[in-house]
N, CA, C and O atoms as a GROMACS GRO file, in nm:
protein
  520
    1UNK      N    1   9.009   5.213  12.871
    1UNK     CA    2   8.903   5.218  12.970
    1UNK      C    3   8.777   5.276  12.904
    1UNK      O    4   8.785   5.356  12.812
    2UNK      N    5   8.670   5.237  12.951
    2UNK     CA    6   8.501   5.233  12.906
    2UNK      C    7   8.487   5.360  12.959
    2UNK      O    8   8.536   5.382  13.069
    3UNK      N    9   8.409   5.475  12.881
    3UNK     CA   10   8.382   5.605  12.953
    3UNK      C   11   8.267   5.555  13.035
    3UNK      O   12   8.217   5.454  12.985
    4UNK      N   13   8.208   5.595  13.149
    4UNK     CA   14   8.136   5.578  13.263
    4UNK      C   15   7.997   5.572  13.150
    4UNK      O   16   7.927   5.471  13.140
    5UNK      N   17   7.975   5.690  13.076
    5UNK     CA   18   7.849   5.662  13.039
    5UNK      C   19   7.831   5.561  12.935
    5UNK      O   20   7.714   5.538  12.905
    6UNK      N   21   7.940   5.482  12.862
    6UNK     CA   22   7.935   5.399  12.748
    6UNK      C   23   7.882   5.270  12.863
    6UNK      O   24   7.785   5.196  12.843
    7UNK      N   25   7.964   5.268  12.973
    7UNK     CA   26   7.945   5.163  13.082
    7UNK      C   27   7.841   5.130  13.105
    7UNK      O   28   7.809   5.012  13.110
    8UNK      N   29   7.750   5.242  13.129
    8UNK     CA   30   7.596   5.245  13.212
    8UNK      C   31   7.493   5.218  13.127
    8UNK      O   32   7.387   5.160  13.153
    9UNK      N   33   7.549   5.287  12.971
    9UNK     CA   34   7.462   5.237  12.876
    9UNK      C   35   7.487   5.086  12.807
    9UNK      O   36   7.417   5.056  12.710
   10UNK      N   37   7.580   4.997  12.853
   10UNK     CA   38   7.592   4.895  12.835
   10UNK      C   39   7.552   4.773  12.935
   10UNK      O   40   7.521   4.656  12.914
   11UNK      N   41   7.567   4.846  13.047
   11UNK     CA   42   7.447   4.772  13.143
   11UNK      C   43   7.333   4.777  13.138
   11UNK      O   44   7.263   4.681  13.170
   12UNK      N   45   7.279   4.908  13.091
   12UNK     CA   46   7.131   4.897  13.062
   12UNK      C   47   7.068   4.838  12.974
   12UNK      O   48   6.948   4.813  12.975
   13UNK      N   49   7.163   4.807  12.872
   13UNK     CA   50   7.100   4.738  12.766
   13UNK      C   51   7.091   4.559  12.772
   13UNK      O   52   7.018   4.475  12.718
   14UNK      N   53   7.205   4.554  12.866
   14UNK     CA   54   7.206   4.427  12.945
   14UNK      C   55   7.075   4.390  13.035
   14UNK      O   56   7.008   4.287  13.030
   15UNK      N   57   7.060   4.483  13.103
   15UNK     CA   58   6.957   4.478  13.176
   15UNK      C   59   6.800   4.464  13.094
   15UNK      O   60   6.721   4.376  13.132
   16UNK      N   61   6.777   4.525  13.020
   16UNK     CA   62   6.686   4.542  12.938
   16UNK      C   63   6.686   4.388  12.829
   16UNK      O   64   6.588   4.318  12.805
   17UNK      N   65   6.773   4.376  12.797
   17UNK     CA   66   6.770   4.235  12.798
   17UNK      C   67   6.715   4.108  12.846
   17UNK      O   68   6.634   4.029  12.799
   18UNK      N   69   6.790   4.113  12.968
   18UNK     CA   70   6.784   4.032  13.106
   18UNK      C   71   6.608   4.028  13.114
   18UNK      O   72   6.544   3.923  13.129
   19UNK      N   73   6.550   4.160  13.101
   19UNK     CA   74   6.421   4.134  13.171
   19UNK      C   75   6.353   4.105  13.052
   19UNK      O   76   6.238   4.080  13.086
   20UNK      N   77   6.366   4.092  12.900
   20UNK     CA   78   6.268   4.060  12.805
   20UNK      C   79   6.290   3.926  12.778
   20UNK      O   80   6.210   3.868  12.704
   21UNK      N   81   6.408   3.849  12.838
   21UNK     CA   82   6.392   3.719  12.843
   21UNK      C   83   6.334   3.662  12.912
   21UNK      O   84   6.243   3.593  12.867
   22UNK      N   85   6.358   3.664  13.044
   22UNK     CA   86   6.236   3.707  13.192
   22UNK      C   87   6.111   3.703  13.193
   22UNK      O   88   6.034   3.644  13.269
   23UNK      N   89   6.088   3.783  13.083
   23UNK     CA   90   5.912   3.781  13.022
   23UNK      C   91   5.889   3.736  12.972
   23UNK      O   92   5.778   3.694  13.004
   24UNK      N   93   5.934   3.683  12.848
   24UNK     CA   94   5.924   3.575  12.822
   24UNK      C   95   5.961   3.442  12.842
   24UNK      O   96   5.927   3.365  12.753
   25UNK      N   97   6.020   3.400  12.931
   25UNK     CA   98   6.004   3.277  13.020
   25UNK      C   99   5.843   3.250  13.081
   25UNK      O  100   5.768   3.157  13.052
   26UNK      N  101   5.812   3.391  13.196
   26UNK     CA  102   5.733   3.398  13.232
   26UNK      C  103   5.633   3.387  13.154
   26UNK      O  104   5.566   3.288  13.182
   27UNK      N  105   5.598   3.442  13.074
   27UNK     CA  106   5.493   3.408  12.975
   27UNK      C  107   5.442   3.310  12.912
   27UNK      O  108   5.329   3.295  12.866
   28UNK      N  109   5.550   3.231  12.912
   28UNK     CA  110   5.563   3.086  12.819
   28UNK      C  111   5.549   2.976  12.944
   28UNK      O  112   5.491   2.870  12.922
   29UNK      N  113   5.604   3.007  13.074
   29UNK     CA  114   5.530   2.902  13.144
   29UNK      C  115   5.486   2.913  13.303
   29UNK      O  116   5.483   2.812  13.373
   30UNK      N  117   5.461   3.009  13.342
   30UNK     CA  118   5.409   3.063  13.443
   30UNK      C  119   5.309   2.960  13.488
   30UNK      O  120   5.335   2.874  13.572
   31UNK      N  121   5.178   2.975  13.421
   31UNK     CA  122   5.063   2.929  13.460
   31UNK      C  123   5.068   2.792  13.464
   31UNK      O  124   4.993   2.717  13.526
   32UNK      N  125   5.179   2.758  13.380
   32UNK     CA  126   5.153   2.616  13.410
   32UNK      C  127   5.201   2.603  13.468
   32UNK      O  128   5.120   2.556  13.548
   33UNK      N  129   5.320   2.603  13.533
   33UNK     CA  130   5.404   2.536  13.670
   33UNK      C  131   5.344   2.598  13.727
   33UNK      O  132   5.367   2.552  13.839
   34UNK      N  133   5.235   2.723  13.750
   34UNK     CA  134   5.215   2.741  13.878
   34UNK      C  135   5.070   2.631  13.935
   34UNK      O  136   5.033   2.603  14.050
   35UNK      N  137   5.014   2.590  13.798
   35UNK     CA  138   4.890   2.569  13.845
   35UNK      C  139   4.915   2.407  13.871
   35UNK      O  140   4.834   2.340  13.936
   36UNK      N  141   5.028   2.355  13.816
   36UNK     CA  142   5.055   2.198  13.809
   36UNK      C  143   5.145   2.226  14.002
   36UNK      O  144   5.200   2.129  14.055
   37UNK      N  145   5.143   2.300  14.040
   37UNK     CA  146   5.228   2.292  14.205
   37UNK      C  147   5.100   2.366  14.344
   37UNK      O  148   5.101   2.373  14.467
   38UNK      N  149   5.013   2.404  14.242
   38UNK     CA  150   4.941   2.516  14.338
   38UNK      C  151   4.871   2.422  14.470
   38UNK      O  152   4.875   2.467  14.584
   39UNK      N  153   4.825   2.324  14.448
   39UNK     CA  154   4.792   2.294  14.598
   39UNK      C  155   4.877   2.279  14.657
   39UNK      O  156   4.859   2.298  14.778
   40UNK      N  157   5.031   2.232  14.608
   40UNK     CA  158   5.142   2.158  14.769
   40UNK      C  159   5.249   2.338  14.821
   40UNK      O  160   5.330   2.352  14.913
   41UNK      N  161   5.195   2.453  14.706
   41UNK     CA  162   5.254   2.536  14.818
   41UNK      C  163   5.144   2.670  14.843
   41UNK      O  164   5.047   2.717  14.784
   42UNK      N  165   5.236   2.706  14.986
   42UNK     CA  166   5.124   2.804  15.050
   42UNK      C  167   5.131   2.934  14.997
   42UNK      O  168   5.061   3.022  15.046
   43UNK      N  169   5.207   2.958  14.902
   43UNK     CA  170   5.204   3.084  14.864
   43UNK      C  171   5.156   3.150  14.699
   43UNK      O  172   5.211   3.245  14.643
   44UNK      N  173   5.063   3.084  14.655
   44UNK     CA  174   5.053   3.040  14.498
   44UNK      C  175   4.975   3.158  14.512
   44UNK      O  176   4.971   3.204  14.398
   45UNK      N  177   4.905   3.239  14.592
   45UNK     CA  178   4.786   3.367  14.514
   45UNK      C  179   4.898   3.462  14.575
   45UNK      O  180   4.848   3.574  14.567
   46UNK      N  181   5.013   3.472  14.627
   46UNK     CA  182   5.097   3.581  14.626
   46UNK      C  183   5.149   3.562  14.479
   46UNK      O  184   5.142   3.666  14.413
   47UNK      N  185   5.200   3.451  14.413
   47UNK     CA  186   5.248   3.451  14.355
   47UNK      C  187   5.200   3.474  14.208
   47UNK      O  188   5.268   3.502  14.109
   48UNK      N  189   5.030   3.446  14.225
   48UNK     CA  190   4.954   3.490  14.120
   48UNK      C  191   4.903   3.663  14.106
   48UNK      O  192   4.877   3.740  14.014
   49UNK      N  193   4.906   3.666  14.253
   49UNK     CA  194   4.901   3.868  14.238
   49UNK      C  195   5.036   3.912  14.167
   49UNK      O  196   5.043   3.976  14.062
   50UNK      N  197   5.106   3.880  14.219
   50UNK     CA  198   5.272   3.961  14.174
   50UNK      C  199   5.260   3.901  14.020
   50UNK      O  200   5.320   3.966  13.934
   51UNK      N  201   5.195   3.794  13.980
   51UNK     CA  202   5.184   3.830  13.809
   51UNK      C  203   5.058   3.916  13.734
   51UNK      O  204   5.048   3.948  13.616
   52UNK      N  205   4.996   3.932  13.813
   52UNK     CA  206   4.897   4.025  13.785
   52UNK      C  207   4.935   4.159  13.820
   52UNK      O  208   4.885   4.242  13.744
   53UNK      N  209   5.020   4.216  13.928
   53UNK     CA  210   5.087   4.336  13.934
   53UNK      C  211   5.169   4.357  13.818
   53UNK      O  212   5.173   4.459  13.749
   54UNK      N  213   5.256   4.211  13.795
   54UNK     CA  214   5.376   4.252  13.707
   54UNK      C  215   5.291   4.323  13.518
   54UNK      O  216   5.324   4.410  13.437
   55UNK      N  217   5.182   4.228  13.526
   55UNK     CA  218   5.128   4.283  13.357
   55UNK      C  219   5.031   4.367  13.357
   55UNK      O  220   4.962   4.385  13.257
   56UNK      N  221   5.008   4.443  13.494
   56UNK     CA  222   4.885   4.565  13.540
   56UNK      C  223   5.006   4.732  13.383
   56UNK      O  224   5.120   4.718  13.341
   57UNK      N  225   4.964   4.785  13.370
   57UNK     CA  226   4.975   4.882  13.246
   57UNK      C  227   4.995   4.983  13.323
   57UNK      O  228   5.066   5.069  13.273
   58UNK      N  229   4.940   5.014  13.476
   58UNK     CA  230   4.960   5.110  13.580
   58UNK      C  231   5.103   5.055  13.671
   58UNK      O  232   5.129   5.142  13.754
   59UNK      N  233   5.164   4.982  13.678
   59UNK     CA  234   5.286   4.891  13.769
   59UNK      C  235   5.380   4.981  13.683
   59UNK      O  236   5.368   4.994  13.561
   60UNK      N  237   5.481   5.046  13.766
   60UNK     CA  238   5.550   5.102  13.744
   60UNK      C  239   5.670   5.010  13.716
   60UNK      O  240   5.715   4.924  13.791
   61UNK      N  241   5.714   5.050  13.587
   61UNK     CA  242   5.855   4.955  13.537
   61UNK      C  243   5.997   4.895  13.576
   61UNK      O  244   6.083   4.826  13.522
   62UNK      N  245   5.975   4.961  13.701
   62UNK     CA  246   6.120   4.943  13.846
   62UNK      C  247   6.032   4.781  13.919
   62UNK      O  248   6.066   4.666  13.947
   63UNK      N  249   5.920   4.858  13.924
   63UNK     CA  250   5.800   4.746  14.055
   63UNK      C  251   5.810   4.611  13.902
   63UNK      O  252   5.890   4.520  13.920
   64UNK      N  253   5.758   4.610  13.814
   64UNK     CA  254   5.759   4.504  13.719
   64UNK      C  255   5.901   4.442  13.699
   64UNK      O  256   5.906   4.319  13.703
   65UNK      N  257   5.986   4.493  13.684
   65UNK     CA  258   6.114   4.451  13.678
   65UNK      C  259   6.159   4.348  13.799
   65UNK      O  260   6.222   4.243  13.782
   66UNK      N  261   6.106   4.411  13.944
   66UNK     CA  262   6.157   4.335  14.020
   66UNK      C  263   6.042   4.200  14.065
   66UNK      O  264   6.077   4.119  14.151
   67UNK      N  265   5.921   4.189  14.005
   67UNK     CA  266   5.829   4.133  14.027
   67UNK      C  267   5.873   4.002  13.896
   67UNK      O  268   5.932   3.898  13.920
   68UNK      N  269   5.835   4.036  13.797
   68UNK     CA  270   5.924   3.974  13.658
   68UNK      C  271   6.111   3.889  13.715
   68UNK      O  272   6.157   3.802  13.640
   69UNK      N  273   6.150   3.910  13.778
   69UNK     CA  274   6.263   3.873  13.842
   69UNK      C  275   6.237   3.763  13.911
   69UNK      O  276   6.300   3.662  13.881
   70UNK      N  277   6.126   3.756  14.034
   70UNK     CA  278   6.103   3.671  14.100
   70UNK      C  279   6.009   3.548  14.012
   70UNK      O  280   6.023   3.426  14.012
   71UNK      N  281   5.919   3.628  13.946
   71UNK     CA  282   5.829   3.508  13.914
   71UNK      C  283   5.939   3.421  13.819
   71UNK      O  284   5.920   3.302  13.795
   72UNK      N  285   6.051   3.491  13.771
   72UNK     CA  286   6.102   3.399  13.651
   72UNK      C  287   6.229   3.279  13.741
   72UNK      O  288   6.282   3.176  13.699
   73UNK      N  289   6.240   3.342  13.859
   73UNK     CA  290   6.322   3.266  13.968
   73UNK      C  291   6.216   3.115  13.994
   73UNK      O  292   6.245   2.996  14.008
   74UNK      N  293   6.103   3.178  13.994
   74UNK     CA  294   5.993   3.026  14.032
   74UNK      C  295   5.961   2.976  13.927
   74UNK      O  296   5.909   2.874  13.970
   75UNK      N  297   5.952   2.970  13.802
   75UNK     CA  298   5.939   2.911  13.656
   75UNK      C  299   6.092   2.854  13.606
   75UNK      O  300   6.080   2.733  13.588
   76UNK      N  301   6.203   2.891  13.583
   76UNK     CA  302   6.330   2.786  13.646
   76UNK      C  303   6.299   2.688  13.677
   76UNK      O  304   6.197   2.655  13.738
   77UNK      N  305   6.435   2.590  13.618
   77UNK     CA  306   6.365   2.474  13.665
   77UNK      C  307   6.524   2.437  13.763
   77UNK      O  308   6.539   2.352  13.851
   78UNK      N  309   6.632   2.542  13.706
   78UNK     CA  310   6.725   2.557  13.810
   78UNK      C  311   6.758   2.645  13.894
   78UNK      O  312   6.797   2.757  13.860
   79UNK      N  313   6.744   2.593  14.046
   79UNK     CA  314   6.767   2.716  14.142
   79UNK      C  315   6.829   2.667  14.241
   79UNK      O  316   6.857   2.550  14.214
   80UNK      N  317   6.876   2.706  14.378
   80UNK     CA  318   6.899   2.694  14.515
   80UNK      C  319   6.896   2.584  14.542
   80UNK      O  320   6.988   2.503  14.532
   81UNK      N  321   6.726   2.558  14.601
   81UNK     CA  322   6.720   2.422  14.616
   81UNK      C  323   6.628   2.372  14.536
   81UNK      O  324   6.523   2.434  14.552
   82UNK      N  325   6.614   2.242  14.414
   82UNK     CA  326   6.518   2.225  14.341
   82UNK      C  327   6.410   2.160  14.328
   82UNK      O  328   6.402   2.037  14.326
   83UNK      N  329   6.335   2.226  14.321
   83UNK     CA  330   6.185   2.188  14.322
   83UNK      C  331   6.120   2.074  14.378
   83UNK      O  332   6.032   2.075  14.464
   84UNK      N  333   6.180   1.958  14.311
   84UNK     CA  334   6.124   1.850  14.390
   84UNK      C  335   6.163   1.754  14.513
   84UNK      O  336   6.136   1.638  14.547
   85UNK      N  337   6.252   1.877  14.572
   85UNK     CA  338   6.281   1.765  14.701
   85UNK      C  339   6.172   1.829  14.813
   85UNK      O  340   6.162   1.947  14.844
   86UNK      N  341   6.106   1.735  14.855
   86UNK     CA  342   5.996   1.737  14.893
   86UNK      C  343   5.987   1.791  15.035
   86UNK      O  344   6.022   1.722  15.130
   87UNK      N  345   5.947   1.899  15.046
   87UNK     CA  346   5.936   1.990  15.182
   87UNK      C  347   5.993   2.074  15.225
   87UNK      O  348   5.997   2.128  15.335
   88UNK      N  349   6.066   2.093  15.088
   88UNK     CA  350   6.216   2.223  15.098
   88UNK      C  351   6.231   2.278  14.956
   88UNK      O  352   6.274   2.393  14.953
   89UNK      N  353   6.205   2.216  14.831
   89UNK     CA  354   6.203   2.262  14.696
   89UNK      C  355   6.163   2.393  14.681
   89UNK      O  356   6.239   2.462  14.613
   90UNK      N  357   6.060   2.451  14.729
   90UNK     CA  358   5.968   2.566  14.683
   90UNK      C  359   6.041   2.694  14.800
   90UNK      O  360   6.023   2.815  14.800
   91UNK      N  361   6.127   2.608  14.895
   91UNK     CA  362   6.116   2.741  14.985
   91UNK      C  363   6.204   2.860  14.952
   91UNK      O  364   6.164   2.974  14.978
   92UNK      N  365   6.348   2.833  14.883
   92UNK     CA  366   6.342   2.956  14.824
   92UNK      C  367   6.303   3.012  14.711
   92UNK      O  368   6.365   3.101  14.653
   93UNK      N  369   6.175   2.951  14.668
   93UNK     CA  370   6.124   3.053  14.581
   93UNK      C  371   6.048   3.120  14.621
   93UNK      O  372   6.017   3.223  14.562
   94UNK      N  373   5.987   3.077  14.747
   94UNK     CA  374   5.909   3.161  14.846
   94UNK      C  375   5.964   3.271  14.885
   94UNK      O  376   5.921   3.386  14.871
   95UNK      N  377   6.047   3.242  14.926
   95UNK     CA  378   6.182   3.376  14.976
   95UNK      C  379   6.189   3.453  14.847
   95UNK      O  380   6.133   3.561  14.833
   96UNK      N  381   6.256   3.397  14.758
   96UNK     CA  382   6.276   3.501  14.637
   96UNK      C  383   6.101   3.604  14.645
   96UNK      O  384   6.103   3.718  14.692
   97UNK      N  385   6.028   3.569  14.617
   97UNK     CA  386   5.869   3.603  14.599
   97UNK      C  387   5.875   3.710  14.723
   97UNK      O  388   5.884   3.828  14.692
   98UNK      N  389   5.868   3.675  14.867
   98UNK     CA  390   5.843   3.723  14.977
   98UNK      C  391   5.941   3.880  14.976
   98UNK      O  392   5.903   3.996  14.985
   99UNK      N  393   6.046   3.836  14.964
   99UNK     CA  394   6.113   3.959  14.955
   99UNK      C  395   6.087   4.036  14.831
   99UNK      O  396   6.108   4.157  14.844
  100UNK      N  397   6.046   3.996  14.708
  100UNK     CA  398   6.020   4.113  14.607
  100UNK      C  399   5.882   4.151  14.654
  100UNK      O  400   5.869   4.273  14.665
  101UNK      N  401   5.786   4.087  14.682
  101UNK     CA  402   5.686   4.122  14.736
  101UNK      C  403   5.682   4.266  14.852
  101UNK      O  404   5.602   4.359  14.862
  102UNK      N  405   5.785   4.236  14.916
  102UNK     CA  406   5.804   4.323  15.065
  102UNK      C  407   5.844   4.446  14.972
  102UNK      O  408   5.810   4.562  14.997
  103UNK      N  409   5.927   4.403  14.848
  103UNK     CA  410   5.996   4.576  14.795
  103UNK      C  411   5.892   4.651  14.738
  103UNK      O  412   5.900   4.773  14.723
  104UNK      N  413   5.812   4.594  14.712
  104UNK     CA  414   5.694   4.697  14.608
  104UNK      C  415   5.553   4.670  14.693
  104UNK      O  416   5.449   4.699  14.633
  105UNK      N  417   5.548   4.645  14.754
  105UNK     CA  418   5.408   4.590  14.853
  105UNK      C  419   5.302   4.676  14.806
  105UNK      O  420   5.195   4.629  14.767
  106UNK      N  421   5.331   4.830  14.808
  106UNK     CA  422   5.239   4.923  14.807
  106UNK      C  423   5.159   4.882  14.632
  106UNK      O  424   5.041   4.902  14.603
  107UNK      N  425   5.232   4.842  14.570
  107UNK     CA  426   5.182   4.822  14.395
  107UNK      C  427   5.108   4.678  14.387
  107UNK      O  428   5.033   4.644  14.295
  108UNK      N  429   5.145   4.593  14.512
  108UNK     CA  430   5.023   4.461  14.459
  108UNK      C  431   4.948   4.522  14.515
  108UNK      O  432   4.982   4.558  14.627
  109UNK      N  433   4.810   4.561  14.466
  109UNK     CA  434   4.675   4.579  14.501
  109UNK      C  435   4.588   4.436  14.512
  109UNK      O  436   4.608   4.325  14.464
  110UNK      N  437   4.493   4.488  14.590
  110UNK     CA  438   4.346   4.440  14.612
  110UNK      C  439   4.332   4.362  14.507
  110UNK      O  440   4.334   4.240  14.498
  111UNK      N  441   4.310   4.492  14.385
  111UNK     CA  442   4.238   4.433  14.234
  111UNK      C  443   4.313   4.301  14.234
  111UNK      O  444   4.247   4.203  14.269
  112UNK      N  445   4.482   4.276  14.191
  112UNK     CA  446   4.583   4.171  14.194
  112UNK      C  447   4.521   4.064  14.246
  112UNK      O  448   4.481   3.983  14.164
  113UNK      N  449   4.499   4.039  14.371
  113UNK     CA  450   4.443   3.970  14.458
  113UNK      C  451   4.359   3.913  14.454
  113UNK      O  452   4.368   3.797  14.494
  114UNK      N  453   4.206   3.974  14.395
  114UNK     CA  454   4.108   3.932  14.368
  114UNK      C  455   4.149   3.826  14.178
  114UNK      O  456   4.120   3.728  14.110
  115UNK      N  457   4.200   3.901  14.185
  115UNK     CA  458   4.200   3.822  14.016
  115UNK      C  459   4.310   3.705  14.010
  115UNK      O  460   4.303   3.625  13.916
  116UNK      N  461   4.403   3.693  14.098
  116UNK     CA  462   4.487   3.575  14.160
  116UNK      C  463   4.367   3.456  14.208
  116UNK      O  464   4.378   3.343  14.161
  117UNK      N  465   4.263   3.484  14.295
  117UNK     CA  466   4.188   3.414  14.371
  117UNK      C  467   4.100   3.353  14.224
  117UNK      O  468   4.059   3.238  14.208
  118UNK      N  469   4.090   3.432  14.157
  118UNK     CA  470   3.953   3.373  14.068
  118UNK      C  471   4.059   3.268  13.957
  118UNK      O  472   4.021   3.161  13.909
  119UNK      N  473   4.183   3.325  13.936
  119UNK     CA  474   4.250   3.252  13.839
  119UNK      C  475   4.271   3.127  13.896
  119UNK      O  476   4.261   3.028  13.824
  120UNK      N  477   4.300   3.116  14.016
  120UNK     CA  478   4.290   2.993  14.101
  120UNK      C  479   4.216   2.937  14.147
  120UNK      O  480   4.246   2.837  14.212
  121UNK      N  481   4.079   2.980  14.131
  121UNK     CA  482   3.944   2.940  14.210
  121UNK      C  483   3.906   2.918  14.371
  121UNK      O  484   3.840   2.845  14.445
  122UNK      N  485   4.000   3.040  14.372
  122UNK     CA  486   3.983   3.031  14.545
  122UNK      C  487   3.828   3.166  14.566
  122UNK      O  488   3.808   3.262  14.493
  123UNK      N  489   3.754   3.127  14.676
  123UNK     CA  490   3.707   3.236  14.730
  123UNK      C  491   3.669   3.360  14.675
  123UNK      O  492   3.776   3.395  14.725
  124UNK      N  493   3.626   3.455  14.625
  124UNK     CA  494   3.650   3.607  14.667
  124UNK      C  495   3.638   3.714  14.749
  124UNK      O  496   3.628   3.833  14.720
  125UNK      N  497   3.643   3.642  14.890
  125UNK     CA  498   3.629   3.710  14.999
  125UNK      C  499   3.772   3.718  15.009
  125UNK      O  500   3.843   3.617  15.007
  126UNK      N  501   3.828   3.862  15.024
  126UNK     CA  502   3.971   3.875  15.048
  126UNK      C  503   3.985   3.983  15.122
  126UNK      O  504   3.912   4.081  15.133
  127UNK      N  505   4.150   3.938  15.207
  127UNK     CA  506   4.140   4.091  15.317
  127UNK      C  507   4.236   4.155  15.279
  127UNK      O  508   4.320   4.116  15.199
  128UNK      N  509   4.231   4.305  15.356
  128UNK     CA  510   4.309   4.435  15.243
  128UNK      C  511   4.480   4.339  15.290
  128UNK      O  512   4.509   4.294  15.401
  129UNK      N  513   4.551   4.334  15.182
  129UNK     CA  514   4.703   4.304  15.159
  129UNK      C  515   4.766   4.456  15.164
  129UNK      O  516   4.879   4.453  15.212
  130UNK      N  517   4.725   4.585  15.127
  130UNK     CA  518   4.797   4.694  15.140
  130UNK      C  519   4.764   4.775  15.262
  130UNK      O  520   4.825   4.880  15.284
   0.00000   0.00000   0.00000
């Protein structure tokens, strides 16, 4: 039997893992699947704040972890239901998004928001999200 702490330190390193592949997924193709889908779904500047939360230097590494989780759930090209069946593909990645969103809410800021809108060329009239 695994002593408890050999255990925990073997999940963590798992874990730590898990999320530097994560990032780099995300990194490598984020912007483009997001920007090649951004008009047919409604949630593309949540999904561009929560990557601007996730690489903010102030986002605390619990809040990035679980933000980094979701965005790499929507860059997949396998999930739930997939992508291109038309009027149902995106919705649980919405869900995935919505609920990491709900866990750290207080860490997507304003700033996030505004710089989601410009990366997308929406507007910069925006209302407070926190």
């Amino acid at each position: 039997m695994v002593p408890r702490s050999d255990s925990t330190a073997a999940t963590f390193a798992r874990l730590v893992a898990e999320r530097a592949r994560s990032s780099r997924l995300v990194e490598k193709d984020f912007w483009r699947k997001l920007l090649n889908v951004a008009g047919r779904i409604p949630f593309a500047e949540d999904l561009a704040a929560a990557y601007f939360c996730a690489i903010d230097p102030l986002t605390p590494a619990r809040v990035k972890g679980v933000l980094i989780g979701a965005l790499a759930y929507f860059v997949i090209p396998f999930d739930a239901i997939p992508d291109f069946i038309a009027g149902f593909g995106f919705t649980d990645d919405a869900a995935v998004l919505a609920m990491a969103i709900r866990l750290v809410s207080k860490h997507v800021k304003d700033s996030h928001y505004m710089k989601a809108r410009a990366a997308l060329g929406l507007p910069q009239a925006v209302e407070s999200k926190n």
